[in-house]
C-alpha positions in Angstrom: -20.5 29.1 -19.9 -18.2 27.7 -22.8 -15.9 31.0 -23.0 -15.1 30.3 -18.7 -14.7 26.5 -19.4 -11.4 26.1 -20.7 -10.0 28.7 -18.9 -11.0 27.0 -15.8 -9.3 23.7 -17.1 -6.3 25.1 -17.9 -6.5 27.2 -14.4 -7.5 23.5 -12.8 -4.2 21.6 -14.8 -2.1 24.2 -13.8 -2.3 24.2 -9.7 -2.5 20.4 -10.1 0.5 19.8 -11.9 2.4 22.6 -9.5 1.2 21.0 -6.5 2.4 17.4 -7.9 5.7 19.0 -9.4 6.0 20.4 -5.6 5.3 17.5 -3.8 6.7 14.9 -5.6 10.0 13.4 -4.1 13.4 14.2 -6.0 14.4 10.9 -7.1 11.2 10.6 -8.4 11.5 13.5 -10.8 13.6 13.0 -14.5 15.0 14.7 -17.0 15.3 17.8 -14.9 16.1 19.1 -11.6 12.9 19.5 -9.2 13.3 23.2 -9.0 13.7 23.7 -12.9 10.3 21.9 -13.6 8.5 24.3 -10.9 10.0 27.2 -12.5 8.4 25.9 -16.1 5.4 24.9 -14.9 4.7 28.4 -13.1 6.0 30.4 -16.3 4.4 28.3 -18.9 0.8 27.3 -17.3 -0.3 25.6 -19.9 2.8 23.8 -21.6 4.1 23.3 -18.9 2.1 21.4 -16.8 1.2 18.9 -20.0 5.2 18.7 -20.2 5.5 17.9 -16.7 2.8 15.5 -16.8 4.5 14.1 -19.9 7.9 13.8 -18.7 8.4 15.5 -15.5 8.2 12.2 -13.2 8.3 8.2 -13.1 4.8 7.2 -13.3 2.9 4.0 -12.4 5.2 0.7 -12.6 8.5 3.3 -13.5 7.7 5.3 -10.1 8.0 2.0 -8.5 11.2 0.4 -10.3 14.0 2.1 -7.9 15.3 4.8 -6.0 18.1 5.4 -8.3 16.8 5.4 -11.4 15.4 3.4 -14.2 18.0 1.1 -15.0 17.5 -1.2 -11.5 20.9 0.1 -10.1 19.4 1.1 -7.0 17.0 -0.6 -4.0 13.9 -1.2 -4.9 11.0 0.8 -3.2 7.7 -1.6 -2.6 4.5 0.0 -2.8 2.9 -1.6 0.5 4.2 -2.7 3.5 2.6 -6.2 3.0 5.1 -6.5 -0.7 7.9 -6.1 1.7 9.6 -9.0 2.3 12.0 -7.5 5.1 8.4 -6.5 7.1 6.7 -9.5 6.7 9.9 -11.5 8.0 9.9 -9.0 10.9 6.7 -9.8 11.9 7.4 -13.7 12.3 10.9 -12.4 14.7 8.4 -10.5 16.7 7.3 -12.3 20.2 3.3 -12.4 20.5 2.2 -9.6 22.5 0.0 -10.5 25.8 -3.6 -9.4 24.3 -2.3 -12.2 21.4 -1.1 -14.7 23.8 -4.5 -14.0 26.1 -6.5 -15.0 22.9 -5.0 -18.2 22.0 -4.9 -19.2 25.2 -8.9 -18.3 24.4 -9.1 -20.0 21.6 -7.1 -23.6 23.0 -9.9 -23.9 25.8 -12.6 -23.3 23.4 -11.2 -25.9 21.1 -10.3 -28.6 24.4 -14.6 -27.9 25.5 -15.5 -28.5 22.1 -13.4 -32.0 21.7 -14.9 -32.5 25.3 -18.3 -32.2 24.5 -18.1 -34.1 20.5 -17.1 -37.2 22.7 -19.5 -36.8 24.9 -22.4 -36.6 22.3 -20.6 -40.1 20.7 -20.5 -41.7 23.5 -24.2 -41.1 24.0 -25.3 -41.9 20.8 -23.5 -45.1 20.4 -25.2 -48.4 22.1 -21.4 -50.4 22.0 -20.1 -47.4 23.7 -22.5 -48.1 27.5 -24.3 -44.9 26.0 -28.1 -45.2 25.5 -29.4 -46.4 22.0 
């Protein structure tokens, strides 16, 4: 079982790095073009999937600094839709659909019958009021 083990890593490493090196978007990728790191990681399985995962692409906070490159020339990408400030300001332009109007309308006569009924319980429990005491 030892002797198929780290053949089986290296075998694992391999097809994960070339799937990543394959997937990965281009402006994501440095040092090299995209199609010379696929080219070294399928020649060199072994050293060249630890250089790819070295060096091969932005990772973490770098992957998320800019389109461009690392030096903050370009836009900046945001990881979420809620850390975009363009999309959270197009969801205050947007007009309330009618299932969210429906609802607040909802919500208004629930709050109107509950004010209705907290007066109607003071007045009753209040002898200054004509309630009983």
């Amino acid at each position: 079982m030892l002797r198929i083990l780290p053949p089986l890593l290296v075998l694992a490493l391999w097809i994960w790095a070339f799937i990543d090196c394959l997937t990965t978007p281009e402006e994501e990728v440095r040092h090299l073009p995209k199609a010379a790191w696929v080219i070294i990681v399928l020649l060199f399985p072994l050293v060249g999937s630890v250089a790819w995962l070295a060096a091969g692409r932005w990772r973490g906070r770098a992957a998320a600094r800019t389109a461009s490159g690392p030096d903050g020339a370009g836009r900046t990408r945001p990881m979420a839709p809620d850390d975009d400030p363009e999309f959270l300001a197009s969801l205050d332009k947007e007009t309330p659909h009618k299932e969210d109007r429906r609802h607040e309308d909802m919500l208004r006569r629930w709050e109107a019958d509950l004010c209705r009924r907290e007066e109607e319980l003071r007045r009753k429990g209040h002898p200054e009021d004509g309630g009983p005491a």
